[in-house]
C-alpha positions in Angstrom: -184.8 59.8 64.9 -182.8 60.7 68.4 -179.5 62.3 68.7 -177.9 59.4 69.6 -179.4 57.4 67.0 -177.7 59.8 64.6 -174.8 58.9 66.4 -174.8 55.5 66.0 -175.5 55.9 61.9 -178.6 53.5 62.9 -181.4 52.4 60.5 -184.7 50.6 61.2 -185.7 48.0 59.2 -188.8 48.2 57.7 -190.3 45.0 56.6 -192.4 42.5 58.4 -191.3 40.1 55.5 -187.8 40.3 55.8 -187.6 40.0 59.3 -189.4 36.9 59.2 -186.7 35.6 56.8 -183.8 37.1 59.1 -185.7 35.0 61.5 -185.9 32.0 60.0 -182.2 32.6 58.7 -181.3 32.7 62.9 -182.7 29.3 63.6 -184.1 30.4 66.8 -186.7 28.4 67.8 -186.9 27.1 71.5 -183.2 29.4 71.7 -182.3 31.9 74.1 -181.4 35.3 71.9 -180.0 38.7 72.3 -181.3 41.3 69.8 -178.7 43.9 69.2 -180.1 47.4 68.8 -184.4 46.0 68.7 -185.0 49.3 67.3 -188.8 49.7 66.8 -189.3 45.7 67.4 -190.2 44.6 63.5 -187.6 42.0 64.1 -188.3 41.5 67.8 -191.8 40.5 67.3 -190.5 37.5 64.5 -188.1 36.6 66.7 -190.3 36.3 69.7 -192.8 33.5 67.4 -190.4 30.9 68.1 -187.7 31.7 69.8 -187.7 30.4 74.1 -186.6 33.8 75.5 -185.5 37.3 73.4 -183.5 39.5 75.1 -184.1 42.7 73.3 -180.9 45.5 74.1 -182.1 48.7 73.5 -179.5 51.8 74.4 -182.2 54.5 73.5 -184.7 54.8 76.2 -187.7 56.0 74.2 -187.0 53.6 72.1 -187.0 50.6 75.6 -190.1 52.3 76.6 -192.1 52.2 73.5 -190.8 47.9 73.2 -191.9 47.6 76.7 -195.4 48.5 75.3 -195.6 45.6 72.9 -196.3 43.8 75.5 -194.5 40.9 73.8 -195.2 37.8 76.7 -191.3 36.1 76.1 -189.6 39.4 75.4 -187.2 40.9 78.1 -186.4 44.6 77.1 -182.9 45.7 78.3 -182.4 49.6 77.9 -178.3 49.3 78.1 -175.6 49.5 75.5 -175.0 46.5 73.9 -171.0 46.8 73.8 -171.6 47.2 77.9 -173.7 43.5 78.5 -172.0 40.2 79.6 -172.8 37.9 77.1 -172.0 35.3 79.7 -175.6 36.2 81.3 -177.9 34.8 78.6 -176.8 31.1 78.5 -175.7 30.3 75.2 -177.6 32.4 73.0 -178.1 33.3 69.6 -177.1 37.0 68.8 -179.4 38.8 66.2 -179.2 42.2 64.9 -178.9 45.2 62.7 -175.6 46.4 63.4 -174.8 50.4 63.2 -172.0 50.9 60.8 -170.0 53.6 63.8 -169.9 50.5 65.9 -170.1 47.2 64.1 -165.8 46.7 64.5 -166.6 47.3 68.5 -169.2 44.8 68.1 -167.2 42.2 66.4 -164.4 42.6 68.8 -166.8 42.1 71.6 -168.4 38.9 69.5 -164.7 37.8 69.6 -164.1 37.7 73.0 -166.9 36.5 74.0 -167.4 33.5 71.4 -167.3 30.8 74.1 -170.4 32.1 75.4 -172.5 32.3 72.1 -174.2 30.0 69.7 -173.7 31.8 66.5 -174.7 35.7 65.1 -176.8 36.6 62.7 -176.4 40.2 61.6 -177.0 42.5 59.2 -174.0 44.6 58.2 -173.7 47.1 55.0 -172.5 45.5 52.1 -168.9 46.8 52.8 -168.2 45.5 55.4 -169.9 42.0 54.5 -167.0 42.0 51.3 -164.1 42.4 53.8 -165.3 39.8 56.3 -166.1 37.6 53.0 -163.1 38.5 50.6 -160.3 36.2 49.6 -156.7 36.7 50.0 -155.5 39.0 47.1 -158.7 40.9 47.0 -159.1 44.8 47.2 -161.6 44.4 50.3 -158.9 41.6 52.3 -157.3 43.1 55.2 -157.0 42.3 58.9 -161.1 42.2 59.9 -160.8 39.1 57.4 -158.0 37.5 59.0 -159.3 38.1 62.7 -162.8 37.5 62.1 -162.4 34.5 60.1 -159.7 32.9 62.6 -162.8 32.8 65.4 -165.7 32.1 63.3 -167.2 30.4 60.1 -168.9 33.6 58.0 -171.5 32.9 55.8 -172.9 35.5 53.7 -176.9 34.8 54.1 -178.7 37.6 51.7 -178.7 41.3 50.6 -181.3 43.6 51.8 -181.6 46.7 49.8 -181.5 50.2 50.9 -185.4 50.8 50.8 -185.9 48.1 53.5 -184.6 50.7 56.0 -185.8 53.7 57.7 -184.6 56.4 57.1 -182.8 54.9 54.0 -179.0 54.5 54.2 -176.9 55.5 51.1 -175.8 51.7 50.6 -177.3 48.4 50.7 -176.6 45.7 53.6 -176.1 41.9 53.7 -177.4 39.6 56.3 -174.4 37.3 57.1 -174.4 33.9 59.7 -171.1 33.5 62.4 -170.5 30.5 63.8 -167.9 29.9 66.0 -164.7 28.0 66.1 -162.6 26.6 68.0 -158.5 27.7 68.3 -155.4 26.6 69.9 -153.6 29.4 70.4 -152.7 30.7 73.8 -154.8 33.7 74.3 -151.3 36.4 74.5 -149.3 34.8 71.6 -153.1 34.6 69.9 -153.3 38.8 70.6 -149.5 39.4 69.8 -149.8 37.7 66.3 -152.8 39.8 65.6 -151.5 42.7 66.7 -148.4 42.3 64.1 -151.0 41.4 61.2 -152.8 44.6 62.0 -149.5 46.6 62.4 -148.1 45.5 59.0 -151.2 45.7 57.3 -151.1 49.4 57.7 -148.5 49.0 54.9 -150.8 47.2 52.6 -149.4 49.3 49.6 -145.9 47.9 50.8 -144.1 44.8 49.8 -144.2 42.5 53.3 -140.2 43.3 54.0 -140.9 47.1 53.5 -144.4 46.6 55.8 -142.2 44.9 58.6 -139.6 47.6 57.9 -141.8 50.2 58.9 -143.3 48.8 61.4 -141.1 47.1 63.7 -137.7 47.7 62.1 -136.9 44.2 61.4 -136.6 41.6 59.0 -135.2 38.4 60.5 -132.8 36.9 57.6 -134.1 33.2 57.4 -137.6 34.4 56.0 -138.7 33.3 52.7 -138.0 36.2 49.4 -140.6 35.3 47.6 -143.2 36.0 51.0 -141.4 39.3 51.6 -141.9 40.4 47.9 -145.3 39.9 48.2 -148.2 42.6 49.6 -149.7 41.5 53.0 -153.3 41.4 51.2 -151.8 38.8 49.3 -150.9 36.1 52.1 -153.0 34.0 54.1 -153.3 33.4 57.7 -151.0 30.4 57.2 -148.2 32.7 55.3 -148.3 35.6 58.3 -148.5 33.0 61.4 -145.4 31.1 59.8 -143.6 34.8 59.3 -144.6 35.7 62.8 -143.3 32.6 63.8 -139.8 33.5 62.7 -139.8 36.8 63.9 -140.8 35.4 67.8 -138.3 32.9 67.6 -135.2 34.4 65.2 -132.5 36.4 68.1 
């Protein structure tokens, strides 16, 4: 495996089989898809049976040369960093991938702000990070990747795949989940100034909310509800921190 694979924490899947499933989970036939990280091209090569046009992003370059000799008719190989590509490119498509744990928040963020031009995602994350995107308010794993994820898209949790589908083998098992996206009202600043205050106060997750807003930003505006402020952030819902936000933008 390269250096920079080594970097990345990334792992190949190994099986034709599941592939085919990840494929079939993907819904790609007659779509336009970008392959995230296409690796050796197991997944590329399922893709490719039905799908109009794959895209396959590559950011090693032995690894872009050795897809280009597949010789796969509908597949375009790009050797580039995924995190670096304009989504906006590809008309509508249908992202697919194995995502390397060093990067997968980078990636989500990128998913985020690109959501308009995407159909859905269908990626395989390790099974940590599948429980936070997944958990419920009041659960060890819910934090602020729950909150913003969940805000822009409709996560389904798919399937696991076990460690011994990969190569080399990771030290944890991984889930195949399904984003599709939604669609939000909020004006794009307020949208980044209310997330930015969930992620600030959840850095306090130990803390009740008042103490959490204490040490963050200093201030606890007087009309807000006791029994929200006695409670943990992981224990409120988007609904209870947009309505506190709400009173902390508006209260002098």
């Amino acid at each position: 495996m390269s250096r920079r694979r080594r970097i990345l924490g990334q792992h190949f899947l190994n099986s034709r089989r599941l592939a085919q499933k990840i494929s079939e989970v993907a819904g790609v036939e007659d779509e336009t898809v970008v392959e995230i990280g296409a690796g050796k091209g197991i997944l590329t090569g399922q893709l490719a049976r039905k799908a109009r046009r794959v895209n396959a992003v590559e950011i090693d370059s032995r690894l872009a040369d050795f897809l280009e000799g597949l010789k796969i008719p509908n597949v375009d190989v790009i050797n580039r960093d995924f995190l670096r590509i304009d989504l906006g490119d590809y008309d509508c498509p249908v992202i697919v991938g194995n995502i390397p744990y060093s990067i997968t928040s980078a990636i989500f963020e990128k998913l985020i702000e690109n959501k308009g031009c995407l159909k859905k995602a269908v990626l395989t994350v390790q099974k940590e990070y599948a429980e936070k995107l997944t958990a419920a308010v009041g659960d060890a794993e819910y934090g602020y990747i729950t909150l913003h994820v969940n805000f822009h898209f409709r996560v389904m949790r798919e399937f696991a795949v076990p460690a011994r589908f990969f190569s080399p083998r990771p030290k944890v098992s991984s889930v195949v989940i399904t984003l599709m996206p939604k669609e939000t009202d909020f004006d794009e600043g307020y949208e980044k100034e209310l997330f930015e205050f969930i992620a600030g106060v959840f850095r306090y997750r130990r803390k009740s909310m008042k103490n959490a807003m204490l040490n963050y930003s200093g201030r606890v505006p007087g009309s807000l509800d006791d029994g929200l402020l006695r409670k943990r952030p992981q224990h409120l819902s988007f609904d209870d921190f947009h309505r506190i936000y709400t009173t902390v933008v508006n209260e002098p």
